[in-house]
C-alpha positions as CSV (number, residue, x, y, z in Angstrom):
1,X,32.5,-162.7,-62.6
2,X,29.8,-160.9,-60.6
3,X,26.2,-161.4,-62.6
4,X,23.6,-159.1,-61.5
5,X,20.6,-161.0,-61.6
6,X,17.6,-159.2,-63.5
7,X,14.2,-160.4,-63.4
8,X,12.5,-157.3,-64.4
9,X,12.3,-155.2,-61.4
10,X,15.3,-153.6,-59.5
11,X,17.6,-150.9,-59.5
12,X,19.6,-152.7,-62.2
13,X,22.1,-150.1,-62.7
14,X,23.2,-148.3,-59.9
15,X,24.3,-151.5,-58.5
16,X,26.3,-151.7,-61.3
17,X,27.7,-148.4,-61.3
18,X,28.5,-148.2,-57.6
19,X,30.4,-151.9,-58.7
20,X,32.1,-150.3,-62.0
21,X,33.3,-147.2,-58.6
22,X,34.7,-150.2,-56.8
23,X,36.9,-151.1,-60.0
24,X,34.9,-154.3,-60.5
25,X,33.1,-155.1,-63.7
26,X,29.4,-156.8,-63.8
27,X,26.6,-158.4,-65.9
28,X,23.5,-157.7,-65.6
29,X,21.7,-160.7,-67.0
30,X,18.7,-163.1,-67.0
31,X,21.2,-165.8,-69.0
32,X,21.2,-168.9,-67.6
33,X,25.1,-169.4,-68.9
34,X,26.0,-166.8,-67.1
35,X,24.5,-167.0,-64.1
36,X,26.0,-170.1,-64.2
37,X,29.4,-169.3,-64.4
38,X,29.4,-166.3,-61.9
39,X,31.3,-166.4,-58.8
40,X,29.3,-163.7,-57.1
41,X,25.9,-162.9,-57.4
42,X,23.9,-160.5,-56.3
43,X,19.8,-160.6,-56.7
44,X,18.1,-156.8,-56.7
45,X,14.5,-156.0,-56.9
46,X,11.9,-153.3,-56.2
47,X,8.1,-154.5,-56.2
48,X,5.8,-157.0,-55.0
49,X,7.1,-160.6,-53.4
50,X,4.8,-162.9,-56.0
51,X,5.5,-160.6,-59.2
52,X,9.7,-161.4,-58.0
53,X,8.8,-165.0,-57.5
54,X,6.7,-165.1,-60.8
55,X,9.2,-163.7,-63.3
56,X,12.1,-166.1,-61.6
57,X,10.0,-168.8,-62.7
58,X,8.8,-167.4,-66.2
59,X,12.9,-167.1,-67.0
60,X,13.8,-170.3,-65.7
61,X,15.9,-169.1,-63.3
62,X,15.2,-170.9,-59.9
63,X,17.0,-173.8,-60.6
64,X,20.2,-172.4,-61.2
65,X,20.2,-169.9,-58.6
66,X,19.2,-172.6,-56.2
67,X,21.8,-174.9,-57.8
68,X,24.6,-172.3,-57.5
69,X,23.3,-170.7,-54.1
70,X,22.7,-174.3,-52.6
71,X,24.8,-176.5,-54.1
72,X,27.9,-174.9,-55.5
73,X,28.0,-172.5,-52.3
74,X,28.6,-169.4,-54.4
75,X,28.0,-165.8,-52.5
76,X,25.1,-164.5,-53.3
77,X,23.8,-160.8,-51.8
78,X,20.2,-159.8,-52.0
79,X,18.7,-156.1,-51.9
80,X,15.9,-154.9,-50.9
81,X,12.8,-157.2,-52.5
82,X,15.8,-159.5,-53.4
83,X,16.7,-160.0,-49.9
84,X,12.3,-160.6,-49.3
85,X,12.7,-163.3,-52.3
86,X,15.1,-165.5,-50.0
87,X,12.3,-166.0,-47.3
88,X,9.6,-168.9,-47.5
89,X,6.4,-166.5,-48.0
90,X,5.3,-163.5,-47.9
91,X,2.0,-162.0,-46.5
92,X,2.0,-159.6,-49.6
93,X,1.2,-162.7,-52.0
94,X,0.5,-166.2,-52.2
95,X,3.6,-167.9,-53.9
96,X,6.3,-169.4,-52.2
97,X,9.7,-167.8,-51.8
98,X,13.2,-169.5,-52.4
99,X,13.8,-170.8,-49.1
100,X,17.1,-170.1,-48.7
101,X,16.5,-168.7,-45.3
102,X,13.7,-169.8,-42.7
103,X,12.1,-166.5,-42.3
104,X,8.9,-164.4,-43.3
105,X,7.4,-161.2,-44.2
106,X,4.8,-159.8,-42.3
107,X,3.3,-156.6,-43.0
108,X,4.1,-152.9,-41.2
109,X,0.4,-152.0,-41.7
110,X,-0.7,-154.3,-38.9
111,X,1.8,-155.0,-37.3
112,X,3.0,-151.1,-35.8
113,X,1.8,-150.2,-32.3
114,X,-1.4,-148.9,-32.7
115,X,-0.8,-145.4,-30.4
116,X,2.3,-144.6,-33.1
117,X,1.9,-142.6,-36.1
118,X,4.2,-143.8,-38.5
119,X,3.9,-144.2,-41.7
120,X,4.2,-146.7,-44.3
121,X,6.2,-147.6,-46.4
122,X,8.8,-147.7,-43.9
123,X,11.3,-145.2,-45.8
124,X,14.3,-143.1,-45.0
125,X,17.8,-143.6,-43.2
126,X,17.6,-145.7,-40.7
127,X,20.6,-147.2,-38.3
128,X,21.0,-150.8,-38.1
129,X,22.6,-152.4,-34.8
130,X,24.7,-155.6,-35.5
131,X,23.6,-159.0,-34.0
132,X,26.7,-160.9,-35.0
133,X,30.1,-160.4,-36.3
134,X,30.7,-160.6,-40.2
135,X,33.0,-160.2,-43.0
136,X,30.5,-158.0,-44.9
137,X,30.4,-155.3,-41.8
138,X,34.3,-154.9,-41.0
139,X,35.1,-151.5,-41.4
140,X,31.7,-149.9,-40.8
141,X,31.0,-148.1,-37.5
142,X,28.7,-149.7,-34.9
143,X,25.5,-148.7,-35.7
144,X,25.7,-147.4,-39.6
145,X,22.8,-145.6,-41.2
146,X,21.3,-147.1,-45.1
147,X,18.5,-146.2,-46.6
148,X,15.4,-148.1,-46.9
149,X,12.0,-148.0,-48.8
150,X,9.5,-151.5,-47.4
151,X,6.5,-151.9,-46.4
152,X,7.1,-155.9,-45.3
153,X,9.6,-156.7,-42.7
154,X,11.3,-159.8,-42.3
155,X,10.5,-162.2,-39.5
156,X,13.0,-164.9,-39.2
157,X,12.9,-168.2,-37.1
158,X,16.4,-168.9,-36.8
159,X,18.2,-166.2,-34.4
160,X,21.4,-167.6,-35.7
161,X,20.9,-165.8,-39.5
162,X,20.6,-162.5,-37.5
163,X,22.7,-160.0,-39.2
164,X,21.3,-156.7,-38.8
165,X,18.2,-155.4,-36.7
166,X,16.7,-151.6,-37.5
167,X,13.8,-150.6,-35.6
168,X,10.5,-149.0,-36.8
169,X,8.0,-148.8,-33.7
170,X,9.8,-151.8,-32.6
171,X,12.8,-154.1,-33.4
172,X,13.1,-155.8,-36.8
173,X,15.2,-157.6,-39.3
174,X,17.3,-155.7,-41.5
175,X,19.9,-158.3,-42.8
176,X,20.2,-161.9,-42.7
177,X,23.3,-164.3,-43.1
178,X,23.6,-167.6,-43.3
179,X,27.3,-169.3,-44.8
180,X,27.4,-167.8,-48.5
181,X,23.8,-166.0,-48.3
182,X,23.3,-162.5,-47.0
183,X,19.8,-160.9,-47.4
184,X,19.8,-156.7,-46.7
185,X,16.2,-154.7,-46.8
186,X,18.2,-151.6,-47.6
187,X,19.2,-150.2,-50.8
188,X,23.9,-150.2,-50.6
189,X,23.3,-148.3,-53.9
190,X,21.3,-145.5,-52.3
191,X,23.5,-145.7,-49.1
192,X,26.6,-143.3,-49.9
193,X,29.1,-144.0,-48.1
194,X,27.8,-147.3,-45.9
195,X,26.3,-149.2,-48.8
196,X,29.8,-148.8,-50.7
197,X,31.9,-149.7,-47.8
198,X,29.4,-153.0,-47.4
199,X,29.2,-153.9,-51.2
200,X,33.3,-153.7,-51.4
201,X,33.1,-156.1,-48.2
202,X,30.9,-158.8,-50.4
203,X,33.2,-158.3,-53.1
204,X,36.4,-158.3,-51.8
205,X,35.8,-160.8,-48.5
206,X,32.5,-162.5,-49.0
């Protein structure tokens, strides 16, 4: 059973639709019996790092997910402020992530060269060059475009979790992997044709 984790911010439904086009059902839920019996999860959000962090907590839910994330091994795919949630802090907030990957989020605002105009949010189509080989890119082309909407970029301080890097006045994170944990900063759901190819790899190979 995939269990689309809900915490209050994310787009909760087109995940599930573009799922329900694969020909796979989903829950979305904030149950901790389900979430506990899922054998894939996947962990949305849209919004700030602490208010993510916060409502985890308030629902009781970062026991379990590190219980089946950590422990159990079970695949787990995070979008967007999902994918920002499995870092150890943010500079948006004060709370501390789920540590699930040893990375960061530093901030576009001062962080882009100071002689580029670009704005922020970061948001648009954007390619993304590979770093590593995975299950969750066979079939895409080389360098496939999603769509993104962030003003925080990930830093990480392992190389090895590398996935994906997209560059924005210089080179940064886009995906990280790590054995049953992959982190993307892109939205699959808004992605067309790329974001279903990638979300039938996490189903179907992951």
């Amino acid at each position: 059973m995939i269990v689309i984790v809900n915490y209050g911010l994310g787009n909760l439904g087109s995940i599930k639709n573009m799922l329900r086009k694969l020909g796979y059902a989903s829950e979305i839920s904030s149950d901790p019996l389900l979430i506990r019996n899922a054998t894939k999860l996947i962990l949305p959000g849209v919004g700030a790092f602490d208010t993510g962090m916060a409502n985890l907590s308030k629902l009781g839910l970062i026991e379990i997910l590190n219980h089946k994330v950590i422990t159990e091994k079970t695949p787990v795919l995070g979008i967007c402020l999902g994918a920002q949630l499995m870092t150890k802090k943010s500079e948006e907030g004060v709370l501390e992530g789920l540590k699930w990957f040893d990375a960061e989020l530093l901030s576009f605002r001062t962080r882009l060269p100071k002689d580029k105009t670009l704005p922020v949010p970061n948001m648009g189509w954007i390619d993304v060059k590979a770093k590593k080989a995975s299950k969750l890119l066979e079939g895409l082309p080389s360098e496939p475009r999603f769509y993104f909407v962030h003003t925080f970029f990930i830093q990480s301080n392992n190389l090895n979790d590398v996935l994906l890097e997209s560059h924005y006045g210089f080179d940064y994170v886009s995906a990280l992997e790590h054995n049953n944990i992959v982190g993307v900063q892109f939205h699959p759901e808004k992605s067309h044709k790329f974001g279903f190819k990638l979300l039938k790899n996490f189903v179907e190979k992951f």
